[in-house]
N, C-alpha and C positions, 0 to 999 in steps of 0.2 A: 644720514647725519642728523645729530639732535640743534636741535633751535637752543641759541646759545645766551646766556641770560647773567646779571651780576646783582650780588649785593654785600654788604662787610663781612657779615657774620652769617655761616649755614649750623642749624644747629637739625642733626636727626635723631627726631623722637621728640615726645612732647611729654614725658612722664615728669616727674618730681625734679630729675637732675634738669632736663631740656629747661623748662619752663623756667626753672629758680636762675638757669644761666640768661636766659633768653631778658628777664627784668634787670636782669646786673649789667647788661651791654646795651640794654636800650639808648641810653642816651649817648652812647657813643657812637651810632652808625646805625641802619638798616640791618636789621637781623630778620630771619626768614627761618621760621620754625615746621619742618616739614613731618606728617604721621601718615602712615599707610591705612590709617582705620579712623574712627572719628573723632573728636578729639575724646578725652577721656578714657579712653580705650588702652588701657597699659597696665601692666603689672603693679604702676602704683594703686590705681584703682582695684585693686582686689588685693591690697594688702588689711589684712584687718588685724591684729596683735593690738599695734600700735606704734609708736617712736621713742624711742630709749633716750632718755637724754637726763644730765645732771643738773637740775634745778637748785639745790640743796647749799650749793658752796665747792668749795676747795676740795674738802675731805667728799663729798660724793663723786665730785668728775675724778678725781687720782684713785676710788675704788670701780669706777668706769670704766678707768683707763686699765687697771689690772682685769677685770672682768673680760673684756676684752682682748687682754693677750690668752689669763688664760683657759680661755674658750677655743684659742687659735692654735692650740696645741703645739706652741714650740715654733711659727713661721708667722704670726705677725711681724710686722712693721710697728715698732715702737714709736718712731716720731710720724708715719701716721693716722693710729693710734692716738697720738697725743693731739693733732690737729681736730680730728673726729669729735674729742669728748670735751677740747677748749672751746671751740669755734660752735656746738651744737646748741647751747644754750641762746644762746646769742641770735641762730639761725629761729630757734621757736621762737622765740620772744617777736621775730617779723613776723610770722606766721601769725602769732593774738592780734598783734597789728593789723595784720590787712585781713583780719575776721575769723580767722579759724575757729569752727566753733569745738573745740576740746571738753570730753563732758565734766562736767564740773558737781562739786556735793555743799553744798550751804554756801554756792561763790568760791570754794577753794577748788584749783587742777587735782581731778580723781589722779591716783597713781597705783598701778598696779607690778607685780611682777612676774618675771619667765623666768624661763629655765634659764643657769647659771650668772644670772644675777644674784649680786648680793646685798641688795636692799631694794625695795617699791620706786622704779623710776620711770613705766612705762607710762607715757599717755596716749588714750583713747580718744574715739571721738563717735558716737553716734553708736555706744558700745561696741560693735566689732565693723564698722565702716572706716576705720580711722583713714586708712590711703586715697578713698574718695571721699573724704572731706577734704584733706590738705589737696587734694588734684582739684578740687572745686573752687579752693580760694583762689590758687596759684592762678588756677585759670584766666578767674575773672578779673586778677590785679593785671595779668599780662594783657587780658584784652584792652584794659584802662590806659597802658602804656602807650606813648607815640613809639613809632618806627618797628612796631612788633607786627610782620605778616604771618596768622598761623595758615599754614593748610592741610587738608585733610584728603583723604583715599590718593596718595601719593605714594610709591614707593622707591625706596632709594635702591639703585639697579646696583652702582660701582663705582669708587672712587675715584676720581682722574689726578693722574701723578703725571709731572713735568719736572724734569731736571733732578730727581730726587725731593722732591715734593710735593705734598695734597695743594692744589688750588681748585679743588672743584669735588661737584659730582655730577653723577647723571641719575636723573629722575624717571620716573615712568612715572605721568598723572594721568588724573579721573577718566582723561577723555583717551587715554592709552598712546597720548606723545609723547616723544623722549625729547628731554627737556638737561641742557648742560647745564648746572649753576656756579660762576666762579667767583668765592670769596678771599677775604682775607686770611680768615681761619674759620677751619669746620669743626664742627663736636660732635660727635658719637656720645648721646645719652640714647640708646635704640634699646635699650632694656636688653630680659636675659634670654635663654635658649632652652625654656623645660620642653619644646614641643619636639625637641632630642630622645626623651622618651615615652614608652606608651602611655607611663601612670602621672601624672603630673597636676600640680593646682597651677601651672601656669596658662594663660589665655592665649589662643589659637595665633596672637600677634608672636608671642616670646619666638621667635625664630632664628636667633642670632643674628641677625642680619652684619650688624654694624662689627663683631670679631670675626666674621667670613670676610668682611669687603675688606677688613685694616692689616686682615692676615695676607689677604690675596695683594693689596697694594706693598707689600714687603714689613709689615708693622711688627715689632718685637709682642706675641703674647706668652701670658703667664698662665703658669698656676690652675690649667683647666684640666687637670684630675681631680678637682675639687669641687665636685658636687654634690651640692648638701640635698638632701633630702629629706625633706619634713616626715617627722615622726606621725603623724596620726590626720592622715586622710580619709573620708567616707569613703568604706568597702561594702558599696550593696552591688549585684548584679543588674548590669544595665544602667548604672547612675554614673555617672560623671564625679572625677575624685576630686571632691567636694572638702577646703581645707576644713578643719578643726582647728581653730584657732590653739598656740602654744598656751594662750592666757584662758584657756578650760584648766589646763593642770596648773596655771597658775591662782586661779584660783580654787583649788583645790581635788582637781579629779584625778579619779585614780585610773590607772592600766591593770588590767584583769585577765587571764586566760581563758581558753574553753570553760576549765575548772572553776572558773571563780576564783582563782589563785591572783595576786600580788606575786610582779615577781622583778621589778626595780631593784631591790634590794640584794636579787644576785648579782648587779648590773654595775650602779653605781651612788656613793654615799648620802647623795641629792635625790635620789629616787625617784620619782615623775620628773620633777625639774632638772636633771642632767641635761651636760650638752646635747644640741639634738642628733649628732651623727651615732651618739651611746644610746638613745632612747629608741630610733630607726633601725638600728641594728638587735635590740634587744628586743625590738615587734616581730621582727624577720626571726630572728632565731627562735622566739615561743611560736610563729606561727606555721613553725614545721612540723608536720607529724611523721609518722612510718613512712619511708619510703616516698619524703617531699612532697604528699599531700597537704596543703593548704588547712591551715587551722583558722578559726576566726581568735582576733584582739579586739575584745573590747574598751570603752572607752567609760569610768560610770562617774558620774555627779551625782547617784540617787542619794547619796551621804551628807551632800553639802548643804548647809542650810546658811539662815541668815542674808540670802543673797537672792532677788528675783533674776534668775538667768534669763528669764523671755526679756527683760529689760537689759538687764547687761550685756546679752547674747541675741538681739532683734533676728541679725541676718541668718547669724546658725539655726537659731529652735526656727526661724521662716523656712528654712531650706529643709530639717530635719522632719517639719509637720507636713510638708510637702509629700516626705517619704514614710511616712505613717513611725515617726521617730519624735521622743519627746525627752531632752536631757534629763529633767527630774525624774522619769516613770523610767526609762530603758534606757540596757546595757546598748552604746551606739558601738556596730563594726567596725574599724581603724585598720589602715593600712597604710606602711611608707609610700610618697609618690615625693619625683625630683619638684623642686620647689626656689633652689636659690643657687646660681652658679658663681662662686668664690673667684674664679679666675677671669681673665677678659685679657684686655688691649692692654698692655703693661705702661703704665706712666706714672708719672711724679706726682708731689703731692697738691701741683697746682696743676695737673690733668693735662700736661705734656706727653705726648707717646714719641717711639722712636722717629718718628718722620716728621720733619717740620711741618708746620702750619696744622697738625691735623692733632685734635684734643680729645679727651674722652672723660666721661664720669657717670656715674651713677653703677647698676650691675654689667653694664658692658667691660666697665674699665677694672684693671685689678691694682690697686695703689700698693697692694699688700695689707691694709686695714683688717684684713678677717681673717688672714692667714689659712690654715687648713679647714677651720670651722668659724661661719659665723655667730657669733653672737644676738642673741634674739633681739629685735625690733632695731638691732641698728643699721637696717638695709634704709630706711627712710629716711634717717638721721645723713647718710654717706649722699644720699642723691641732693638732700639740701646744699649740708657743708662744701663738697666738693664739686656742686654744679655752679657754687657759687665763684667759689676758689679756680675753676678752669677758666669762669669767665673772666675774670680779674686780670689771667694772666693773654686771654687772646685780647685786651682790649693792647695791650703792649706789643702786638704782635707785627710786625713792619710787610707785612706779604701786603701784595695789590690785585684787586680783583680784575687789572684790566687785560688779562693776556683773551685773545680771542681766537684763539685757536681751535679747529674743530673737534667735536668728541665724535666719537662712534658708537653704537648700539650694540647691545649683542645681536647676534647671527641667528634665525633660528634655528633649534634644536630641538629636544623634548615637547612634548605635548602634557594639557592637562591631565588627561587620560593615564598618560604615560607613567605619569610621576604619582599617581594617588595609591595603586597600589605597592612602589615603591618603597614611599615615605612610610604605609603602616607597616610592611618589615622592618624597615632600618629602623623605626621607635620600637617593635619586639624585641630585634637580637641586643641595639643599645642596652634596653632595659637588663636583659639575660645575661650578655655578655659583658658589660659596662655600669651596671647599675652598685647596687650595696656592698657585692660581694663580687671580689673580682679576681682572675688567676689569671698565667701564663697562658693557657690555652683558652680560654675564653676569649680574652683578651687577642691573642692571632687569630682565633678565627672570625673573630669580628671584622678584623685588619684586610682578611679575606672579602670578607662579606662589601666591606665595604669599595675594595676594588671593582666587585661585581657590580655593584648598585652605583657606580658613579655615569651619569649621562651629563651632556652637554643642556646647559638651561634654555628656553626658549623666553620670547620677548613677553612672559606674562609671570601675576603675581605667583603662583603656584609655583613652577617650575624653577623662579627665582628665587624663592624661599625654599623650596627641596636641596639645590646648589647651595645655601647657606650651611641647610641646618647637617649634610653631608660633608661639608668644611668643619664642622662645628665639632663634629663626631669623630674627624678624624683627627683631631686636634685632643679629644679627650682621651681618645683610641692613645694616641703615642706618648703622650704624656703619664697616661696611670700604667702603661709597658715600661717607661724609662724609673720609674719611682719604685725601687724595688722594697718598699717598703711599708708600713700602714701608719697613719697617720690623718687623723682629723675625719675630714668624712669621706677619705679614699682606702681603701682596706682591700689589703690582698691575702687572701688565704692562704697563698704560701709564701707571704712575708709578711707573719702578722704580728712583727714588732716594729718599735720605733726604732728609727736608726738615724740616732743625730750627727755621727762621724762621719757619714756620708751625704743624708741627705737634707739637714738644716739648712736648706738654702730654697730658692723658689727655682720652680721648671719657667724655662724661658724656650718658647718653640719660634724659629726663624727660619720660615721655610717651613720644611721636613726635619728640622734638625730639632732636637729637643736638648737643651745641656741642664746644669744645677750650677751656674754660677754667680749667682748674687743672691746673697747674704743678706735676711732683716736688719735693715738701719735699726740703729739704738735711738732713743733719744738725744736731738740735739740741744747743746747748750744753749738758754734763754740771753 
């Protein structure tokens, strides 16, 4: 039995969405912010781009708001869409406030741009640090907060439902006790799931956690055929795929083949700056040769001038000199690795999911904002707006933390041992059979694959995270099977058109069951 414990608010994860919720409910009750790694430790911290947002006025957020549909290839959510790019401005301006240091040029916010933006609206911070800067303020403003408990090397095991509701979870902390916690309302800001495939720029954290436990507790999820894939990750052997920030080609680098060739331009009319599921895809197909031999893509800046990259670019040219690589002087090797999952825990636009009392925001959650394809740096922008926006609405939320009824642990099962060589198949065949380019038969025998590789989790963090990121995969497994179509950053080779008479709606899996019934909201009336 776990030792059973209460507080108003449980929020899991500490990244950008956690934290921005965590200071919106402080003053309304005990909130209890739990992270499996230290604090810091999150996907937000290795975001480096930046955050998209319309500073400018009226006419920048309404070409924000279209930049964002259509980047989303036909399955955004319009109204929210329109919450994202009204409410985001708004969200930075707390950010200046409570210190964010965003880098600046004579006193004025630098602004840069990505791919399919249509004018300079990213801001940076610390040149390509931008997600641990904003993780750094957020921090320190939360720590400043009364009623805010963070903790750290905690992980959340599984949701406890009673009566057709979340009022709880159970924990596994530091000291390896299971710990029940029952609140009022919990939020899943747990980040995303790249550690689903072999190639990835996400951190050994991203493991799904929080769409395996909302999936297993009966939770409606969406839309998880949709995983973006960043176009241009460090491909040396033996190095870790190390991102390349979007804002190199935003600031003006080009993609280059073996040959030296440019070759965007057979691709699409943005050319480096296209969506990135067209730019991921158009690396993958130059980087085939005879007979699926591997080709190198390069990456070149040696053209650009006017601009010091060691200054713009600190973290990259640190990582790049590391590997005897220098932006100015040399062609750098690029490769797609998964990078941002578009789908999650399905909920509204104030971070309601199907099951009462239980909330979600940030990359765990799918509001529908990004539709098939996200739009570059507004993954930072969604964890602000709608961490803030979830909390607003659990402070309204009428649940009682007082049931005291016992929780149970898991049983054991698996071993560490057990699941390590497991987990590196199942992120191969993902990658193979699940990754950029996907078919019927790839796709079932992944399906297979994955029946094989399914064991029972044991009472530790590994084995619990293998049971995620296994939920995870099969959730992407049945979803990019039911979507017989291509679309955004899911692409089937043999259905490599759009197909909006069938399937202009979002995948909603409940259970094992995957349907397409609900349709992008439009914009609602003001």
């Amino acid at each position: 039995m776990a030792v059973v414990r209460e507080t108003d608010y449980l929020i899991v994860g500490a990244g950008i969405a956690g934290l921005r919720a965590a200071i919106e409910l402080c003053e309304s009750g005990r909130v209890l912010v739990v992270t499996k790694e230290a604090l810091g430790e999150s996907n937000t911290h290795y975001a480096q781009g930046g955050i998209a947002v319309a500073l400018s006025g009226g006419e920048d957020v309404a070409l924000h708001l279209e930049d964002t549909v259509t980047a989303g290839d036909g399955l955004v959510d319009r109204e929210a869409a329109r919450v994202l790019v009204e409410e985001g401005p708004r969200r930075v301006e707390e950010l200046l406030r409570w210190g964010t240091g965003f880098d600046r040029e004579n006193g004025r916010l630098m602004l840069t741009r990505e791919g399919a933006h249509s004018r300079n609206r990213i801001l940076h911070a610390n040149g390509d640090a931008t997600g641990a800067e904003i993780g750094r303020s957020l921090l320190a403003h939360a720590r400043a907060q009364k009623n805010i408990t963070l903790v750290e090397w905690t992980t959340t095991v599984d949701l406890v439902v009673e009566d057709g509701a979340v009022v709880g979870a159970i924990l596994l902390d530091s000291s390896g006790e299971f710990v029940s916690v029952r609140a009022r309302a919990i939020l899943l800001a747990s980040g995303g799931a790249g550690q689903v495939y072999s190639d990835t720029t996400n951190p050994a954290v991203a493991t799904g956690d929080g769409i395996a436990m909302a999936w297993r507790a009966g939770a409606e999820i969406s839309d998880m055929e949709f995983y973006q894939f960043h176009p241009t990750a460090l491909s040396l052997p033996g190095v870790s795929r190390f991102l390349l920030s979007e804002a190199l080609r935003g600031e003006g680098a080009y993609l280059r083949t073996s040959r030296g060739e440019r070759f965007m331009e057979r691709y699409h009319p943005l050319l480096e700056l296209a969506p990135r599921d067209v730019v991921a895809r158009a690396i993958t197909r130059e980087g085939l040769g005879p007979a699926g031999a591997a080709l190198p893509v390069y990456l070149d800046m040696r053209h650009v001038t006017g601009i010091d990259l060691h200054k713009r670019f600190p973290g990259i040219s640190g990582f790049l000199a590391q590997n005897g690589l220098e932006l100015s002087r040399d062609l750098i090797p690029v490769r797609p690795a998964a990078h941002y999952l578009m789908g999650g825990v399905r909920t509204d636009v104030d971070g309601r999911t199907s099951l009462p009392r239980l909330y979600a925001a940030g990359e765990v959650a799918c509001t529908g904002v990004h539709g098939a394809n996200r739009l570059a740096s507004n993954s930072l922008l969604e964890g602000l707006v709608f961490g803030a926006r979830a909390a607003s609405a659990m402070r309204e939320d009428r649940g009682t933390p007082s049931s005291r009824r016992e929780a149970t642990h898991p049983a054991a099962g698996s071993t560490v041992e057990d699941v390590a060589p497991l987990l590196k198949e199942l992120q191969k065949k993902m990658w193979q059979n699940a990754g950029l380019l996907r078919d019927t038969a790839g796709l079932s025998a992944m399906r297979q694959d994955l029946n094989r590789l399914r064991v029972a989790p044991n009472a530790d963090r590994a084995s619990l995270e293998f049971a995620n990121l296994h939920a995870v995969a099969e959730l992407i497994v049945l979803s990019a099977l039911a979507r017989q179509e291509s679309r955004g950053a899911h692409y089937r080779i043999d259905f490599p058109k759009r197909d909006d008479a069938q399937f202009s709606k979002h995948s909603v899996a409940l259970g094992k069951n995957v349907t397409f019934g609900v349709a992008p909201q439009p914009v609602l009336a003001q």
